[in-house]
Structures are given as C-alpha cells and as structure tokens.
C-alpha positions as CSV (number, residue, x, y, z in Angstrom):
1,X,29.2,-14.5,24.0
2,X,26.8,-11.8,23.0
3,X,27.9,-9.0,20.9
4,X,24.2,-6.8,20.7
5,X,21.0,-7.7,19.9
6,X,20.5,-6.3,16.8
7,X,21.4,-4.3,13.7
8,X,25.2,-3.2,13.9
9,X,25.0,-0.3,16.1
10,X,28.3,0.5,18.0
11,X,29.7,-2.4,16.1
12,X,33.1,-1.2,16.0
13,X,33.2,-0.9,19.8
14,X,31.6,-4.3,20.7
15,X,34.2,-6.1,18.4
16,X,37.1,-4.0,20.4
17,X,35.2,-6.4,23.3
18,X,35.1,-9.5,21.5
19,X,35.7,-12.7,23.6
20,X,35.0,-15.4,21.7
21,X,36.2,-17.8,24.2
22,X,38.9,-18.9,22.2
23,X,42.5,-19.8,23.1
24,X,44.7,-17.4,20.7
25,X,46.5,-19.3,18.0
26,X,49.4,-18.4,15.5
27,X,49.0,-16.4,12.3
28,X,48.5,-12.6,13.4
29,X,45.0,-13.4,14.3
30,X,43.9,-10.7,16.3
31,X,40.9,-7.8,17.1
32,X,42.0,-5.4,14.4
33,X,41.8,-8.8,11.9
34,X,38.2,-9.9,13.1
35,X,37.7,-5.9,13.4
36,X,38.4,-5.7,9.6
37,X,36.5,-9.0,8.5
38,X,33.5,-8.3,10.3
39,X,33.1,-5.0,8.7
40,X,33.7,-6.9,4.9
41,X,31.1,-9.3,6.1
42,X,28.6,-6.3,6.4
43,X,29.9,-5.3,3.3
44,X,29.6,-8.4,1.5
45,X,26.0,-9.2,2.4
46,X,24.9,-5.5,2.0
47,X,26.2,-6.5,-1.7
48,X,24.3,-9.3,-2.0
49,X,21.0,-7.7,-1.2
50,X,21.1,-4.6,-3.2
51,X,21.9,-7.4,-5.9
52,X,18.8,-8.4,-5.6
53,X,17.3,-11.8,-7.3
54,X,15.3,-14.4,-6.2
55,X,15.2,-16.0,-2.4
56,X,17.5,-19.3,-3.8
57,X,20.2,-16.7,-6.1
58,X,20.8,-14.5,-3.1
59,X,21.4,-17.3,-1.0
60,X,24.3,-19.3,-2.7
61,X,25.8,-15.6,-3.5
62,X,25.6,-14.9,0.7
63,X,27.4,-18.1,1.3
64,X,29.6,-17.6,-1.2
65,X,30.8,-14.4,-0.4
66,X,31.3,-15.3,3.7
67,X,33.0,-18.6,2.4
68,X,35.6,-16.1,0.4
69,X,35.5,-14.0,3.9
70,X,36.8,-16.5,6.2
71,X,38.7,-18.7,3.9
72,X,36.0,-21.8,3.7
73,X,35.4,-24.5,1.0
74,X,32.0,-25.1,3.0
75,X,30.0,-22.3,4.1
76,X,25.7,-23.2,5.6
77,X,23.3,-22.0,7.3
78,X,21.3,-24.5,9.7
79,X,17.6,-23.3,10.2
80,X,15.6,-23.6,13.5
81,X,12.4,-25.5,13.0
82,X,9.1,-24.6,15.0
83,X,10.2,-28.3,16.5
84,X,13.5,-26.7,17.9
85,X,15.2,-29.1,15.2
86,X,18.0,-27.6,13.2
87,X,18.5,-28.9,9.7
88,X,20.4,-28.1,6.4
89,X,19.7,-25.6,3.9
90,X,20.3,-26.9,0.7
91,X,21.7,-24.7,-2.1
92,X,24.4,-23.1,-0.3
93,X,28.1,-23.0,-1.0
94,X,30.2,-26.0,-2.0
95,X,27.6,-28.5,0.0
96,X,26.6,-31.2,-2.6
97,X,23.7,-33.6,-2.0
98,X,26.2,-36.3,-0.5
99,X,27.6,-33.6,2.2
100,X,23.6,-32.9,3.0
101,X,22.2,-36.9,2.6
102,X,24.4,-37.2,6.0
103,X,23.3,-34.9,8.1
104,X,20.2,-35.3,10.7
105,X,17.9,-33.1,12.4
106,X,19.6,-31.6,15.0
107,X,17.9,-31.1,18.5
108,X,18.4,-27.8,20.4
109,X,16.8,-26.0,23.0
110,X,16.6,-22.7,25.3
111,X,17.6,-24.7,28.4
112,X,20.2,-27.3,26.7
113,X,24.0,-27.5,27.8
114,X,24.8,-29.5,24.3
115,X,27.0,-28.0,21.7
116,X,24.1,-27.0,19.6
117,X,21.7,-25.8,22.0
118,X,24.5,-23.4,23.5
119,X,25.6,-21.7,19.6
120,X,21.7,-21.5,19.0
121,X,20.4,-19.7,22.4
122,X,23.5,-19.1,24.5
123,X,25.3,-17.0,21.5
124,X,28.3,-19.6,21.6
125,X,30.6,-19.4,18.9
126,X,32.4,-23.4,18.0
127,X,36.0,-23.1,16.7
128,X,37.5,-26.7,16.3
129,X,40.4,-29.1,14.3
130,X,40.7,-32.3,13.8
131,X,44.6,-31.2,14.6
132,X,44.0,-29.7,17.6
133,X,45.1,-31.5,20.7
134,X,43.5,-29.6,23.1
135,X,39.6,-30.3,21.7
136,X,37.0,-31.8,23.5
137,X,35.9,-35.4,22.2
138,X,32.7,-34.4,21.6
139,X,33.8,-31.5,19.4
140,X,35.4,-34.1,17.5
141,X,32.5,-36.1,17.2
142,X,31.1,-33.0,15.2
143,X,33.7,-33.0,12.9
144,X,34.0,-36.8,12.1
145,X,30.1,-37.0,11.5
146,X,30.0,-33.9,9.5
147,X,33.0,-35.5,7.5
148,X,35.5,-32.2,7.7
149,X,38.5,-31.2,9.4
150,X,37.6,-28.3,10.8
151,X,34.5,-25.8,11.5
152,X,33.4,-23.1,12.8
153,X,29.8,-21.9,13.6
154,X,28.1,-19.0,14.8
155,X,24.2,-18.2,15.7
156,X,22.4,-16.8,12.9
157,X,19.4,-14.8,14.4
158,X,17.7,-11.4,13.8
159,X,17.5,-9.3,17.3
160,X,16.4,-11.9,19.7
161,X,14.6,-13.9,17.2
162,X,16.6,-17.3,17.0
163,X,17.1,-18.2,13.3
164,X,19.5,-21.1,13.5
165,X,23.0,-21.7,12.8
166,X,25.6,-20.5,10.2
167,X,28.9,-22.3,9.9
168,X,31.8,-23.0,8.1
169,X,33.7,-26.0,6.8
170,X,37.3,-26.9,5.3
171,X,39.4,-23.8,5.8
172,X,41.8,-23.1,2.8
173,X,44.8,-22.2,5.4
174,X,47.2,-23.7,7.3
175,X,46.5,-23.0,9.9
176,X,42.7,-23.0,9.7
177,X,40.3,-21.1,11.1
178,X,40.9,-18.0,12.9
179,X,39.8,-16.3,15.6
180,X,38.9,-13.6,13.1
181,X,37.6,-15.8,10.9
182,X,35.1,-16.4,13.9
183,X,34.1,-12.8,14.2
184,X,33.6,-12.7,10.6
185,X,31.2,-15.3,10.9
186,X,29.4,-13.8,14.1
187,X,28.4,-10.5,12.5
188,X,27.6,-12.4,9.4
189,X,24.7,-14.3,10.9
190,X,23.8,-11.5,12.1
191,X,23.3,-9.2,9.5
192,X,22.1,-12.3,7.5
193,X,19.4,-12.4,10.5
194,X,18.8,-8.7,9.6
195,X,18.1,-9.7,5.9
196,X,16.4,-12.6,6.7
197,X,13.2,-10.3,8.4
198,X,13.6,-7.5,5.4
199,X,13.0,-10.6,2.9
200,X,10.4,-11.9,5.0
201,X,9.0,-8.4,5.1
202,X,9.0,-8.0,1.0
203,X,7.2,-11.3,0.9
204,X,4.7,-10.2,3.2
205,X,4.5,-6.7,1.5
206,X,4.5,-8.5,-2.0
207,X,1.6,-10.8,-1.1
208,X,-0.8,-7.6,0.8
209,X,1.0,-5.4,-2.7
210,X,-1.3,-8.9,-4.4
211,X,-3.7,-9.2,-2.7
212,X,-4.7,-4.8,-2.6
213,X,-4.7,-5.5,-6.2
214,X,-7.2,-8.3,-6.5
215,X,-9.5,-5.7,-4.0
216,X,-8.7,-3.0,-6.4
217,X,-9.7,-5.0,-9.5
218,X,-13.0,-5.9,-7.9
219,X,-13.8,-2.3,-7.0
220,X,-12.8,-1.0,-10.1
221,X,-15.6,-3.8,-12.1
222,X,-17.9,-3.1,-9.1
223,X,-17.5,0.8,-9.7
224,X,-17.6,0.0,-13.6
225,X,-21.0,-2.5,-13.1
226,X,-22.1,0.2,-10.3
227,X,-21.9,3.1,-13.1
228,X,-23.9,1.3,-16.1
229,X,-26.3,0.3,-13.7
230,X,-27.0,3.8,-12.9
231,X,-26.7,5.1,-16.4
232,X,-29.2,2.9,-17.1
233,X,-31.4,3.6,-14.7
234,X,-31.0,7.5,-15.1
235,X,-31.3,7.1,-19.0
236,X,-34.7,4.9,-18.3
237,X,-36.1,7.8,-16.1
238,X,-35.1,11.0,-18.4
239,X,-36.9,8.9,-21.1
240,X,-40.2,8.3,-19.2
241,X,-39.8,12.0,-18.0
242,X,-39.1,13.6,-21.1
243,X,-41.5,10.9,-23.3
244,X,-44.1,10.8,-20.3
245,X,-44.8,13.5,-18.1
246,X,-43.1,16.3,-19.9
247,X,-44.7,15.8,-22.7
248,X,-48.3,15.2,-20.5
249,X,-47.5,18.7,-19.0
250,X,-47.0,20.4,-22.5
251,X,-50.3,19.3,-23.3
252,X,-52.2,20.5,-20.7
253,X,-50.4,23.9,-20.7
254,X,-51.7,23.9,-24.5
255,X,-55.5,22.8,-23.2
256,X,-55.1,25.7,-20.6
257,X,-53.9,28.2,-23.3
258,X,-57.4,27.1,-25.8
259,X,-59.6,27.0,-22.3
260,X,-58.1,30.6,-21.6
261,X,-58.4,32.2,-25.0
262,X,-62.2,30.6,-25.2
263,X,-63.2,32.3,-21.8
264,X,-61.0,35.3,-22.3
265,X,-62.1,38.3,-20.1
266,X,-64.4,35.4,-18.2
267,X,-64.5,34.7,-14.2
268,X,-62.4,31.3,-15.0
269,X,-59.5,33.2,-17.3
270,X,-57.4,34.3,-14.4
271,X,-57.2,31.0,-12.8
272,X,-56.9,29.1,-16.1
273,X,-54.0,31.1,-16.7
274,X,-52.3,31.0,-13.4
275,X,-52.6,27.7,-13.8
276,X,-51.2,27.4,-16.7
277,X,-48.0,29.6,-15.3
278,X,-47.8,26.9,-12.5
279,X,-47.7,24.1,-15.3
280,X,-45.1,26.2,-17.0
281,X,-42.5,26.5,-14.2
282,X,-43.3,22.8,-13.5
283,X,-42.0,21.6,-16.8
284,X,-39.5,24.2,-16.5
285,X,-37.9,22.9,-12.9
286,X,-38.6,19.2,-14.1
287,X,-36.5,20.2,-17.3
288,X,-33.8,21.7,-15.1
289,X,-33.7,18.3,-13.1
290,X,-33.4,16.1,-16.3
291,X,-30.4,18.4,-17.5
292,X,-28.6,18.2,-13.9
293,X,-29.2,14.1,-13.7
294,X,-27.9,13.5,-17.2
295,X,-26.5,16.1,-19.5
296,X,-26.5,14.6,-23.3
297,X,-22.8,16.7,-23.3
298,X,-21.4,13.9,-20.9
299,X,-21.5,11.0,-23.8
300,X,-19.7,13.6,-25.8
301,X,-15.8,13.9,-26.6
302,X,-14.5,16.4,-23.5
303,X,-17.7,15.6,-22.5
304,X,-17.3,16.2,-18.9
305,X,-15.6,19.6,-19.1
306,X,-18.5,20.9,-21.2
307,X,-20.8,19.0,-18.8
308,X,-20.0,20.5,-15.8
309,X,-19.7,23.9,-17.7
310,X,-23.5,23.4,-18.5
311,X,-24.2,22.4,-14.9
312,X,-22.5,25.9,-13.9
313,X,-24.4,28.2,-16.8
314,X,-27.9,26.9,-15.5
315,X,-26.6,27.8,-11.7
316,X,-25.6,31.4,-12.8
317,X,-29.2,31.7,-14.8
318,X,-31.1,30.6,-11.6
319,X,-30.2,32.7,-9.1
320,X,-27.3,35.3,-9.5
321,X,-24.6,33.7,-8.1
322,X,-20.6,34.4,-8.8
323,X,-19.4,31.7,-9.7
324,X,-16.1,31.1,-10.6
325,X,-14.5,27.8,-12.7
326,X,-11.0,26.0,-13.0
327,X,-11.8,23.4,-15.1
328,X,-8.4,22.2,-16.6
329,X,-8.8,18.1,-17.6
330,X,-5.9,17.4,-20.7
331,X,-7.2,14.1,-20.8
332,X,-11.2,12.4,-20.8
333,X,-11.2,9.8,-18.2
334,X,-13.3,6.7,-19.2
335,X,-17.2,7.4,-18.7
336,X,-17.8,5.7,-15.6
337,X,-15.5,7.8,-13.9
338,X,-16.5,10.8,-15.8
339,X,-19.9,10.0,-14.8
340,X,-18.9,9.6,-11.2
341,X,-17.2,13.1,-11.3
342,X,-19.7,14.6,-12.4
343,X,-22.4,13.3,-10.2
344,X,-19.9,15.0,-7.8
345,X,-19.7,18.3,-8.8
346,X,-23.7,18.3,-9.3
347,X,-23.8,17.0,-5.9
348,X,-22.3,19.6,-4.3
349,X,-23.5,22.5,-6.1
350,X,-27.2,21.0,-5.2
351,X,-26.4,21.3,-1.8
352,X,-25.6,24.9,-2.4
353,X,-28.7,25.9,-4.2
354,X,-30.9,24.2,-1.6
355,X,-28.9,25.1,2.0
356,X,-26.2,27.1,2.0
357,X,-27.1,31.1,0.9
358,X,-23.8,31.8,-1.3
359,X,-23.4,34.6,-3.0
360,X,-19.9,33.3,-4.1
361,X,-18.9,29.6,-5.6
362,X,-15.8,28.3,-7.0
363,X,-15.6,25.1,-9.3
364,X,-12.2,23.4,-9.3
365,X,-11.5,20.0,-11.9
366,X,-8.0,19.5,-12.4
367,X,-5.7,16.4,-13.3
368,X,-3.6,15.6,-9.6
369,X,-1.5,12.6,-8.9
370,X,-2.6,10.3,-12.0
371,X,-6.0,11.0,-10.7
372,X,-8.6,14.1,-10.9
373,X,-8.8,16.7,-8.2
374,X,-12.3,18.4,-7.5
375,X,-13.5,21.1,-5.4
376,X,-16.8,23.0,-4.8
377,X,-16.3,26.0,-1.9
378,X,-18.8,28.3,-1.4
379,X,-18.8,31.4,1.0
380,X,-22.5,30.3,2.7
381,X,-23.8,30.0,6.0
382,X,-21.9,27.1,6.5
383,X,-22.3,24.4,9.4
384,X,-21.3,22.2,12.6
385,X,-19.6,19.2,10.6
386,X,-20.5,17.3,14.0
387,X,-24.4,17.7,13.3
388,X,-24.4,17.2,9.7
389,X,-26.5,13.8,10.1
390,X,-29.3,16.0,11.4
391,X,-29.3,18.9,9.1
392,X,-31.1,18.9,5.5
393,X,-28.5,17.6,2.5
394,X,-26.6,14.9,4.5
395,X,-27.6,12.2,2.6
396,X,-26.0,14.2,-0.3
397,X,-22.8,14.5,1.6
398,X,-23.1,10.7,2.7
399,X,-23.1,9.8,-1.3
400,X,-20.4,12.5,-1.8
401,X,-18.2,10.3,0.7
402,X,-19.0,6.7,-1.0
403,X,-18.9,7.4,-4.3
404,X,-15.4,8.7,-4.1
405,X,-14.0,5.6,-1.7
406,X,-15.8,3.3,-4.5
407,X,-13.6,4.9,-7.2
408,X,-10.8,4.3,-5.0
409,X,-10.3,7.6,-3.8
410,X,-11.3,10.5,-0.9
411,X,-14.0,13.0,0.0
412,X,-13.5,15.4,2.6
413,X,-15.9,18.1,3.5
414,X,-14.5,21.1,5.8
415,X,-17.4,23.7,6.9
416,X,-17.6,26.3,9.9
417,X,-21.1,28.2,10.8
418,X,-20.4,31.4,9.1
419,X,-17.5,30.3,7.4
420,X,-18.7,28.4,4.3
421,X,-18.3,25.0,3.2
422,X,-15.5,23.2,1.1
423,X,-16.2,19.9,-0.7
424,X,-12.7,18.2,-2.1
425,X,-12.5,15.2,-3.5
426,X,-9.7,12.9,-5.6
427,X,-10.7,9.4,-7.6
428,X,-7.6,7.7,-9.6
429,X,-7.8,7.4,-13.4
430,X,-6.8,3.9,-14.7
C-alpha cells in the first residue's frame, strides 16, 4: 500500500484511505487511532530533529520515541545497501549486540515477491504473532529467526528514494500490535526518510561550508602575499623615482636656470627657459604620480580616510572639478585591504581624469555588511558597457573587477553614453 510519495501533504486524508491489508483485530483499533498516532509520529520525530545532536544521539532518541509510539520494546531501522542487501543499524532502541550478532544480510529487490522485497519496493506493510493462527509459515519463520513474538515493519524511504526498512519488535500489549500501531509506523519511515535527505543535505552543506573556507583562507594569504608583493614593488619604484629621476630632473632644471641667467637676453634664453618649464611640469606630473601610487598617509593611523582625502584634494587642484566625499570608515581595516581599497578609489578616479569629461564626482567609503562599500559616479560622457574592451581605460576597469573578487568581494561598473558612469564595489573585512 502507498500512502504518497513524499513529505506529509494531505496526510490527514490519505490515512482516512488507509488499507494496510490487515484483517481488523480487537482493542478499538481503528482510523481515527492510526489517524492520531501517525500525526504524534510526525510530532515525535519533528522533536527529535530540532533537538538536534550528532547523527548516532538523534538516532537512538528517533527509535526511542516511535518505540514509545507504537508500544515496542524493539524499535530498527534496516538500511538498503547499493547491493540491494538490507542490514541492521546498530545503536538503535533496546537491540543489544546479541539481538544484532544474529541477523544476516537480507536480499531484496525491485522485481522480488519475498517478504522483504515487497515492504522495501512494493510499500507492504508486515503485521504478525507468533499467536496468531491465521499467519503464513513463512511470516513465522521471520519471527522465530529474529527471536520475537511479534513485529511489524514498514518501508522507510524519502519520496521515491528506497531507504530500507523500519520495524518494530516485542509489543508491550496484549494484544500486540495494532493496526494503528502500523500506521504509526508507516508515516514514521517516512518522515524519518524526509530527515534522512535534510541530514544528508547538512553533511553535504557542512563539508562545501569546509571546504569554501579552506578557498577562502587561501585567497585571503594569496590577497595578503598579493598586497606586500605590490607594496614592495611600488615602495621600490617611488624610491628609484623620488631618489633617481626626480632628483636627476631637479638638477637639470637648476643647470637650465645658471645656463638661462648666464645668456640672459641671449638668442638661447627663451628656449633654455622653456625648457626648463617643460622640466618643471615633468617633475611636477611625475610627483603627482608618486603621490596617487603610494600616499605616505596610507601607513598612517586612519590612514586610508586621509589617503583618499589626499587623492581627492590633488583632483580638485588639477582641474576644477566638484567633487563631493562620503567618507565614513569607524574602523581601519588591516593594510592589505586598505591598500586594496585604495588602489580602488584611485583607479576609478584615474579613469575619470583621463576619459570621462565630468564636471561633477562623488566619493563614497562607508562600512556595509561587515565589509566596506565604495563608490566613484561621475556625471561624464559615459559609455557602451558592451564595448568597454575596445575603449581607452579598460584594463583599469579589468583590475577594478579582480582586485575586488581577490578580496573576496564585487565590482560592478554601470555606465550609459551620456549618462555617466558608476563604479561600486564591496571587499569583506576579516
């Protein structure tokens, strides 16, 4: 007999249908009894999971509780083996090691007309005494190999995936096991089936919840190894720039300055000192660049507020842009991420100097969803986001993107010809 496929839905009605198959027996043993133990069944093992525990706790409190359902000094559930076997699970509800040393692997399968095969596949519920006169001898076979005098059993299965077998052993009553008792047991193996795949579905979450950590532990050391490597690298570079070529070009201004004072109203002065003017703005944009690849602030306490702060000023003093700032960070995030943001920020305003036209910019750092939220939206010339791999800058937008997925987080960039261009982006703070 087959009372639904699945999860409880209409139970009330299917049980109202219930034909186990099962000649009526003394004891007011009838639908409004299963009707009533069925639905404490759900009850008891909806119990037992929000309990909670480990796999082995929650399975002798399961058994225990449909043992104290349907009256039963025995209470186990049989598991289906990739080998269509059945055998014993151990653990569960007065079964010793004796009661499980003498059982055997029990063959089953889709097409089989055995006792087994038909409660496995064919949704047969077994009801049997050693006192009843009317049992088959093979159903008494069962009972005198499994040592008990009496048993029921029911399929234990989630949807139409075939789990095995729960039964039941020894009944405390006269009179045994009910008919009731039976339906008890029927909707028990089947929201037991139901737990069974949400257990199986925490393991399987718990192991991807491990194994998204280990991949977030490596990107995090990668992002922190990434980081010095740069800082390094940057910190080499300002160095030769500032101890190297900087200081070559401040010479050679000061050469140009003597040269031009020496030939003063001569036919070289005007070049010499337009020369010199070149020279200047040189140093000056070279300067500029050292400032924008590593500000000293950033090593500083609130470092990257003031950072970016600085990185605004210098935009303001280059051209006359509006720019406005929210710039709201309660707490310094450690410096490879710092660094990260603000390689960001300096990013995208970059790509506003050089490409977009703005008259208007606003600067957003905030703290958002135990991470940092940053925007840059300007009110430029925009573009087609479906062409950026040709335009000027996309490289820029490329290292926008990864930088923020190696910190673990998001970039997205939103632009229309006309309309401007919005950078966001989010990276988690450990």
């Amino acid at each position: 007999m087959d009372i639904g496929a699945g999860t409880g839905v209409g139970l009330e009605r299917k049980l109202d249908r219930l034909d186990l198959g099962l000649s009526d027996r003394a004891g007011g043993d009838g639908f409004e009894g299963a009707q009533e133990l069925a639905l404490k069944a759900l009850n008891a093992i909806s119990s037992n999971l929000r309990a909670g525990g480990d796999q082995a706790t929650h399975y002798q409190l399961l058994t225990a509780s449909i043992a104290g359902l349907v009256g039963a000094r025995r209470v186990l559930f049989w598991q289906l083996n990739p080998d269509r076997t059945l055998t014993a699970i151990a653990g569960a509800y007065g079964i010793g090691d004796d009661f499980i040393a003498r059982l055997y692997p029990a063959p089953c399968d889709p097409e089989g007309t055995d006792l087994t095969s038909r409660v496995v596949y064919g949704d047969h519920i077994f009801r049997s005494a050693l006192n009843d006169q009317g049992q088959s001898e093979s159903d008494r076979r069962v009972l005198e190999v499994l040592q008990v005098k009496d048993a029921i059993s029911a399929p234990w299965r989630a949807g139409d995936e075939r789990l095995g077998v729960i039964a039941a052993y020894d009944s405390n009553r006269p009179d045994g096991f009910t008919r009731a008792d039976a339906a008890a047991l029927q909707v028990s193996g089947l929201a037991a089936g139901l737990v069974w795949q949400l257990k199986q579905a925490e393991a399987q979450l718990e192991e991807t919840v491990a194994r998204l950590q280990k991949i977030d532990a490596a990107r995090a050391l990668l992002l922190k190894n990434l980081s010095t490597a740069v800082d390094r690298a940057t910190k080499t570079f300002a160095t030769d720039l500032h101890d190297g070529a900087l200081q070559k070009l401040t010479a050679a201004e000061l050469e140009l300055a003597r040269a031009s004072a020496q030939d003063k109203g001569g036919p070289a002065s005007g070049s010499l000192e337009h020369v010199r003017t070149l020279l200047g703005e040189v140093e000056d944009a070279l300067r500029h660049m050292l400032l924008n690849i590593r500000p000293p602030s950033l090593e500083a306490a609130a470092g990257l507020q003031q950072a970016v702060q600085e990185r605004i000023e210098r935009m303001r003093l280059a051209v006359d842009y509006q720019v406005d700032a929210e710039l709201a960070i309660p707490v310094e995030p450690p410096y490879e991420i710092k660094a990260l943001l603000y390689r960001q920020v300096n990013e995208a305003l970059t790509n506003v100097e050089k490409h977009a036209a703005a008259a208007r910019v606003r600067v957003t750092l905030k703290a958002e969803n135990a991470g940092i939220y940053g925007a840059v939206i300007d009110d430029g010339r925009g573009f087609v986001l479906a062409e950026r791999s040709r335009l000027p800058g996309h490289l820029g937008l490329l290292a926008l993107n990864e930088r923020a997925h190696l910190a673990g987080g998001w970039c997205k960039v939103t632009s229309e010809p006309g309309a401007g261009t919005i950078v966001e982006f989010w990276v988690p703070v450990p």
